[in-house]
MIZA-698346 format. One record per residue: x, y, z negated of N, C-alpha, C, O, CB in turn; residue in one letter. Coordinates in steps of 0.1 Angstrom, whole numbers, padded with zeros to 4 digits, always signed. Glycine has a CB too. Layout:
% residues N
XYZXYZXYZXYZXYZA ...
END
This chain:
% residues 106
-0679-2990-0606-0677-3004-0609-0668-3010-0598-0673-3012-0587-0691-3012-0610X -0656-3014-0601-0650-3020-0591-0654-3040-0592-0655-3048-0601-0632-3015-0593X -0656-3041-0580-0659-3053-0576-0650-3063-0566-0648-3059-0555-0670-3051-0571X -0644-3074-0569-0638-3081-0560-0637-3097-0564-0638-3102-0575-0626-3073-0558X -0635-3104-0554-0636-3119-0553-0622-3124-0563-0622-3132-0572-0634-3124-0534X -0611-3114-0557-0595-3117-0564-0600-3120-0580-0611-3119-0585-0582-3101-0564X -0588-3125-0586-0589-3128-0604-0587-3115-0610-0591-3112-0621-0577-3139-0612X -0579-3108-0600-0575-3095-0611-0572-3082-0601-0571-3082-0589-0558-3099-0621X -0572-3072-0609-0573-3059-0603-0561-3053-0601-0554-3047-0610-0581-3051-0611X -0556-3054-0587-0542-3048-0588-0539-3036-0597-0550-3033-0602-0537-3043-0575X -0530-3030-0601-0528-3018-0609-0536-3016-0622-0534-3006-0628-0530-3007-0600X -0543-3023-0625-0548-3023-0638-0551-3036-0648-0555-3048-0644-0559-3018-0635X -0549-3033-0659-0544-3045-0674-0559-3046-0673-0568-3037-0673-0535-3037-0693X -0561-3060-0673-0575-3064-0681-0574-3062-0694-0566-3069-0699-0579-3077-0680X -0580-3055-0704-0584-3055-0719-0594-3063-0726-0597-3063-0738-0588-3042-0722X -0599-3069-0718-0611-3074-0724-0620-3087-0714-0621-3085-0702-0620-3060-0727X -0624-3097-0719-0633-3104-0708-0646-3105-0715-0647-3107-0728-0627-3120-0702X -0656-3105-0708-0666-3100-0715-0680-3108-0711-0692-3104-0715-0667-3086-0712X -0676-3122-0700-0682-3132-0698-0685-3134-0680-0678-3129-0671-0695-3131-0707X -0695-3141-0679-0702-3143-0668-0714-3133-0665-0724-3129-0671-0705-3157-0667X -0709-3132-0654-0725-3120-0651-0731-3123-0635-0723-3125-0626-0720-3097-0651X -0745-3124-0633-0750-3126-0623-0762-3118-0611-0767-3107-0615-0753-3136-0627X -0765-3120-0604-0772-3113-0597-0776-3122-0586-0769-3128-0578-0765-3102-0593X -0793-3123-0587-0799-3131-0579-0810-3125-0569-0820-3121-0576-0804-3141-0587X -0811-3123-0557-0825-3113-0550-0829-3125-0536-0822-3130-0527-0818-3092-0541X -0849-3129-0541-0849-3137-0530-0863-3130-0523-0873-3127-0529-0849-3153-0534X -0860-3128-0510-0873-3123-0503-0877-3131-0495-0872-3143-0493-0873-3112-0497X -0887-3126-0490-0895-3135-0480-0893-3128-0466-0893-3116-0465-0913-3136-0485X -0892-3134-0458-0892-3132-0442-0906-3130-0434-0913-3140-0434-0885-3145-0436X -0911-3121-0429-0930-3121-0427-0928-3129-0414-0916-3130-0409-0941-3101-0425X -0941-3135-0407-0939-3139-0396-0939-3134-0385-0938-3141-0375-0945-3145-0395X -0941-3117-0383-0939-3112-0370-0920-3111-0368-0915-3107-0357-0948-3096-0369X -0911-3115-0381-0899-3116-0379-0894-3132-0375-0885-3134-0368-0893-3110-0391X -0903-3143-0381-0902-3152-0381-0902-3153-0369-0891-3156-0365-0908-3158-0387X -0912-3150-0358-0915-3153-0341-0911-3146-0335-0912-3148-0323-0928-3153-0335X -0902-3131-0340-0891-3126-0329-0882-3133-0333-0875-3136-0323-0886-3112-0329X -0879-3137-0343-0861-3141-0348-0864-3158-0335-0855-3163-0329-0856-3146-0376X -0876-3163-0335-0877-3175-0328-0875-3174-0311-0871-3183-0304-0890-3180-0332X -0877-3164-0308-0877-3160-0294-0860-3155-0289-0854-3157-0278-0887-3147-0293X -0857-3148-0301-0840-3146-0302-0831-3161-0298-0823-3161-0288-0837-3142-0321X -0834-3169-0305-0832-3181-0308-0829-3186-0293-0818-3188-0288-0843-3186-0316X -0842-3189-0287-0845-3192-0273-0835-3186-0264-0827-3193-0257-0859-3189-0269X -0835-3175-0264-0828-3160-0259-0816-3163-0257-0811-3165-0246-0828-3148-0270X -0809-3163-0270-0798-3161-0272-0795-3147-0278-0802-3138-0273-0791-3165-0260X -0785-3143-0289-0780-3134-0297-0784-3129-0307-0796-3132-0308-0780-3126-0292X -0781-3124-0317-0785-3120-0330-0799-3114-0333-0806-3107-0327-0775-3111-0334X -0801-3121-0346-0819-3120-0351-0812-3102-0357-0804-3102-0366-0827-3138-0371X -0815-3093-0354-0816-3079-0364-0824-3083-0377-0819-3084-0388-0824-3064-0357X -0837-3086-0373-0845-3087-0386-0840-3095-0397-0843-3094-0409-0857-3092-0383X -0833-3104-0390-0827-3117-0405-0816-3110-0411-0814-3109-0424-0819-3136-0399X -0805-3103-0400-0794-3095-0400-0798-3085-0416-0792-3084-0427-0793-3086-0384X -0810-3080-0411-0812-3071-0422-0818-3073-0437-0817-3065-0446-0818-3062-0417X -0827-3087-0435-0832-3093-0444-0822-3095-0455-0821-3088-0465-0839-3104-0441X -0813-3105-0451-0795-3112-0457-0790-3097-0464-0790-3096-0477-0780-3117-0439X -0788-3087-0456-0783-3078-0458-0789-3067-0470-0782-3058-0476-0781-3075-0447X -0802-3068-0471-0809-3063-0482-0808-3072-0494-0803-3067-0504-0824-3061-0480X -0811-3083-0492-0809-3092-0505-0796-3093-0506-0793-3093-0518-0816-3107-0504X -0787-3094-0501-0769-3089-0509-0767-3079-0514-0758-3078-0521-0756-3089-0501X -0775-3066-0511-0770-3056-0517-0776-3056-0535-0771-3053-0546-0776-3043-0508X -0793-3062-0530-0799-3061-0543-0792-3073-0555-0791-3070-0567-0815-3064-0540X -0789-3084-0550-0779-3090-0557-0769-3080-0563-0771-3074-0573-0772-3100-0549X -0758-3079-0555-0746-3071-0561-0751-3059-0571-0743-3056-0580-0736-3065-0550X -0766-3051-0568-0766-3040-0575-0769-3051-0592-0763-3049-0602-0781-3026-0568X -0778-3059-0590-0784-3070-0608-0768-3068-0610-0764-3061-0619-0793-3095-0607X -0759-3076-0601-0743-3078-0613-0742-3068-0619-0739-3067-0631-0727-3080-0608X -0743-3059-0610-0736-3047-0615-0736-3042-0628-0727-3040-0636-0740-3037-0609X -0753-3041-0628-0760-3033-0637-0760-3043-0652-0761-3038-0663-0775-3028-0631X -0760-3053-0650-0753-3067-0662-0743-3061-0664-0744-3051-0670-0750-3083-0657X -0730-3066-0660-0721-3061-0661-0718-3048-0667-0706-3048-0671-0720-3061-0653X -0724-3039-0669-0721-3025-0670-0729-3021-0685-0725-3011-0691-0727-3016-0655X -0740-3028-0689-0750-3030-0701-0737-3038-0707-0734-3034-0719-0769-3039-0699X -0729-3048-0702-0719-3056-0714-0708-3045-0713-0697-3050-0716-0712-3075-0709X -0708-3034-0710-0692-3026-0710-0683-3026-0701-0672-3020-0700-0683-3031-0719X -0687-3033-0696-0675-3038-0677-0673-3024-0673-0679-3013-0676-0686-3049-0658X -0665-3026-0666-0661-3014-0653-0655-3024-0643-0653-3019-0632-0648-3001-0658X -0653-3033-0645-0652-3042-0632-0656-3054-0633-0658-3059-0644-0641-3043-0628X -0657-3061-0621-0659-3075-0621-0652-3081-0613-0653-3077-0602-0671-3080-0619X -0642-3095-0617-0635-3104-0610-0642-3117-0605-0652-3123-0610-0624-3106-0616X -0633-3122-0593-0640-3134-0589-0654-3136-0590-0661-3141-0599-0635-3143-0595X -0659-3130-0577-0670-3125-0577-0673-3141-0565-0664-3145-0558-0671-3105-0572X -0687-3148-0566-0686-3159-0556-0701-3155-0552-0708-3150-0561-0682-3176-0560X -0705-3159-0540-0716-3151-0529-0719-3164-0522-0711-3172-0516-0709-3135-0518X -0738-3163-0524-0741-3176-0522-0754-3174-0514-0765-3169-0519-0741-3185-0537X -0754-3177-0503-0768-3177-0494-0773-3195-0492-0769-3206-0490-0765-3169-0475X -0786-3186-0494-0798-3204-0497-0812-3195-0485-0816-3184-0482-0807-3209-0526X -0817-3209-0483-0833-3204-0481-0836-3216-0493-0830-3226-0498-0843-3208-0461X -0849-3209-0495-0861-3217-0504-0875-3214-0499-0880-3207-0490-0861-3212-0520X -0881-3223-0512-0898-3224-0501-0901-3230-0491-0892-3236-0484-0903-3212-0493X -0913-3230-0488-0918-3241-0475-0911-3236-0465-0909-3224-0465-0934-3244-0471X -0906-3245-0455-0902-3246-0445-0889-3233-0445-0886-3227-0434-0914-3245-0436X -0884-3231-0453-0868-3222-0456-0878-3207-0453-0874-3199-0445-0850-3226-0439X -0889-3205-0461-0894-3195-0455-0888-3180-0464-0893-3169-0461-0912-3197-0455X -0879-3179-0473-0875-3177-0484-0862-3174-0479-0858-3183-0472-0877-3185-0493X -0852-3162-0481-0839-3165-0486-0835-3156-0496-0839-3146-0501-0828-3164-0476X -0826-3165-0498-0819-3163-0514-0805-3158-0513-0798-3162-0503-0818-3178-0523X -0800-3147-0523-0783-3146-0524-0782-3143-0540-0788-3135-0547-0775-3131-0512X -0772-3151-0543-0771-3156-0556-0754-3150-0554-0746-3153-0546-0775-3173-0559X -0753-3139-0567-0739-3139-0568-0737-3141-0582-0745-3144-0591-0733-3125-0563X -0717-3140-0582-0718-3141-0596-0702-3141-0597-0694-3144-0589-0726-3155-0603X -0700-3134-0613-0681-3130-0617-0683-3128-0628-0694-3127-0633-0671-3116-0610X -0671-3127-0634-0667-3124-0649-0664-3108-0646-0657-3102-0638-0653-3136-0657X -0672-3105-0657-0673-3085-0664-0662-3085-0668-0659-3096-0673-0684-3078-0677X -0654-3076-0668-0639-3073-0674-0640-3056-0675-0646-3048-0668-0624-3080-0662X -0631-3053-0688-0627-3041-0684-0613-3035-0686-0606-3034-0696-0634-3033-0690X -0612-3033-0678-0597-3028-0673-0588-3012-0679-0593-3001-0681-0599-3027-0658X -0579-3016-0680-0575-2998-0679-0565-2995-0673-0562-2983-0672-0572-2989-0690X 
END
């Protein structure tokens, strides 16, 4: 599945558009990350734990498009837009919300 933000796929004819497709993954942060990432903070320098939280929930996003995408016939997806939120009490929650139009190309 090729994926990208651009409208179109260099070197290849779109044949077909085949809608909007999305991918949403929200986890929760536990509090022994909550009170290192807080000490970080104080500290100074990058939270790893959030680093990797963010970084799990974008993958699991992009894998939902994907697999949307790919149930409608896609082999690719354009203009792809990537969206970080917290939710829940006190931002205890984050969220990454993606989303592009399925196309398939040849």
């Amino acid at each position: 599945m090729i994926i990208t933000t651009t409208p179109i796929v260099e070197g290849y004819s779109v044949r077909e558009y085949l809608g909007v497709v999305t991918g949403e993954a929200i986890l929760g942060a536990n509090v022994f990350k909550d009170f290192f990432a807080g000490i970080r903070d104080i500290l100074g320098g990058r939270s790893a734990a959030y680093e990797g939280e963010l970084r799990k929930a974008r993958d699991l996003a992009f894998a939902e498009m994907a697999d949307r995408a790919a149930e409608a016939g896609a082999n690719a997806i354009v203009g792809v837009d990537l969206d970080y939120e917290t939710v829940g009490a006190q931002g205890s929650m984050l969220m990454v919300s993606v989303s592009g139009t399925a196309i398939r190309v040849e």
